[in-house]
C-alpha positions as CSV (number, residue, x, y, z in Angstrom):
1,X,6.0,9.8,-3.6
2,X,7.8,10.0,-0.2
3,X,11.5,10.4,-0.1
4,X,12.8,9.2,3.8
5,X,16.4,10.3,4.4
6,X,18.6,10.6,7.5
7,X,19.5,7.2,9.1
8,X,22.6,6.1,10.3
9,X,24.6,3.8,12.8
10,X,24.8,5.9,16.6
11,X,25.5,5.0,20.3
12,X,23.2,5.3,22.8
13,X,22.3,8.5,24.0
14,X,22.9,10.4,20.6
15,X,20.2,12.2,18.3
16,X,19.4,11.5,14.9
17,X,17.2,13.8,12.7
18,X,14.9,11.7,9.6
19,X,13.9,13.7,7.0
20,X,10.7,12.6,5.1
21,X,10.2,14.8,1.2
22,X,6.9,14.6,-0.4
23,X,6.2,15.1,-3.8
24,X,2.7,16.3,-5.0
25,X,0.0,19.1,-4.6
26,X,-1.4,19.9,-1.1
27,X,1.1,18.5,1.2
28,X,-0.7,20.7,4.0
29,X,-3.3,18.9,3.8
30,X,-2.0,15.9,4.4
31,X,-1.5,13.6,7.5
32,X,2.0,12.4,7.4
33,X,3.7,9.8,10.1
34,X,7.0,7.4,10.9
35,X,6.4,3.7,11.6
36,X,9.5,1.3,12.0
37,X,9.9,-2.3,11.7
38,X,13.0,-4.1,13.9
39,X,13.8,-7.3,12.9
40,X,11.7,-10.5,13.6
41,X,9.1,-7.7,14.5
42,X,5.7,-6.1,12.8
43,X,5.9,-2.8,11.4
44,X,4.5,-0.3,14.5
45,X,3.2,3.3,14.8
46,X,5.7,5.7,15.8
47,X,4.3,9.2,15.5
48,X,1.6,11.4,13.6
49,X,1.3,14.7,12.4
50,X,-1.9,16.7,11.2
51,X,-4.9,18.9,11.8
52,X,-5.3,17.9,15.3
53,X,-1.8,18.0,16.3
54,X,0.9,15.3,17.0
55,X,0.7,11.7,18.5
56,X,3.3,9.4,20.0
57,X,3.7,5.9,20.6
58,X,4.5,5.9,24.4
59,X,8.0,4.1,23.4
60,X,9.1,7.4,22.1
61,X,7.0,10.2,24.0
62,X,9.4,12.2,25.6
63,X,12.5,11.5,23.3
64,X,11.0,11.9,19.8
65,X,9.7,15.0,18.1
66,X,7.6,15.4,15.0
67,X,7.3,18.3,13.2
68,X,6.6,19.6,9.6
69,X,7.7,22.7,7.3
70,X,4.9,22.4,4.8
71,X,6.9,25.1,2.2
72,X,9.3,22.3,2.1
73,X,7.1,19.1,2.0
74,X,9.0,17.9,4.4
75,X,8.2,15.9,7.9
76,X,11.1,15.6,10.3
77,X,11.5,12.8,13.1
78,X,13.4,14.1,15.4
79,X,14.9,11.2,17.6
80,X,16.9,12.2,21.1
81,X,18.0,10.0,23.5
82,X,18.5,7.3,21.6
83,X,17.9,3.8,22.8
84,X,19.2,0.2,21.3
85,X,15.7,-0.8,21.3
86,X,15.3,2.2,18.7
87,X,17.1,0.3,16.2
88,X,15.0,-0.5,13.1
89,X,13.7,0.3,9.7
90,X,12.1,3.4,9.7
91,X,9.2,4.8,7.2
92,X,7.4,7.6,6.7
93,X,4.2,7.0,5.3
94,X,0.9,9.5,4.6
95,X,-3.1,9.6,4.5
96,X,-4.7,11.5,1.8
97,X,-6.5,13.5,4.3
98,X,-5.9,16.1,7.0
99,X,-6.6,14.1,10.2
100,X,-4.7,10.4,10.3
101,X,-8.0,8.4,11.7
102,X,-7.3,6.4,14.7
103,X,-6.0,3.0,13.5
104,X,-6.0,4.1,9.9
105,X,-3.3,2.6,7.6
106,X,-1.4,4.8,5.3
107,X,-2.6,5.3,1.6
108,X,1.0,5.9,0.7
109,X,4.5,4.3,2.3
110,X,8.4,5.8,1.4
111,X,11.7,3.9,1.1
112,X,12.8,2.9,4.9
113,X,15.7,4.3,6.1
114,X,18.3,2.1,8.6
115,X,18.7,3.2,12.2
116,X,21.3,1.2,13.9
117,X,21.8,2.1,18.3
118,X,24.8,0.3,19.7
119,X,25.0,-0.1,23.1
């Protein structure tokens, strides 16, 4: 069960920090990532975390950071710069394994949490 925390309603140019809490055994071993959905638009890939390190959508690279502390089963989305374009439904979501496979869906989604940039 994933547990994602931490939206809110900012202006451009601020920082938000999502917080992402998993329940179960062997969270270190697990691939965990954000995806967001804006309205009228598909869900898309906005970062990974796992054995081989991080990836970024290029919409973010540079102004997001993904991170984990695995003693708190936590993953962290840390979001800088914040654009209006940024604004949407955002999800954590894992794979049961400890590499997230190129184009892989997610065995597991969270609740979404609301991110709202104003101009």
């Amino acid at each position: 069960q994933l547990q994602a925390s931490g939206g809110g309603l900012v202006q451009a140019g601020d920082s938000l920090r999502l917080s992402c809490a998993a329940s179960g055994r062997a969270f270190r071993n697990r691939a965990m990532g954000w995806f967001r959905q804006a309205p009228g638009k598909e869900r898309e890939f906005v970062a990974t975390i796992d054995w081989s390190g991080k990836k970024y959508a290029d919409s973010v690279k540079g102004r997001f950071t993904i991170s984990r502390d695995n003693s708190k089963n936590t993953v962290y989305l840390q979001m800088d710069s914040l654009k209006p374009e940024d604004t949407a439904v955002y999800y954590c979501a894992t794979r049961g394994t400890p590499v997230w496979g190129f184009g892989s869906p997610p065995d597991s989604w969270g609740q979404g949490t609301q991110v709202t940039v104003s101009s």
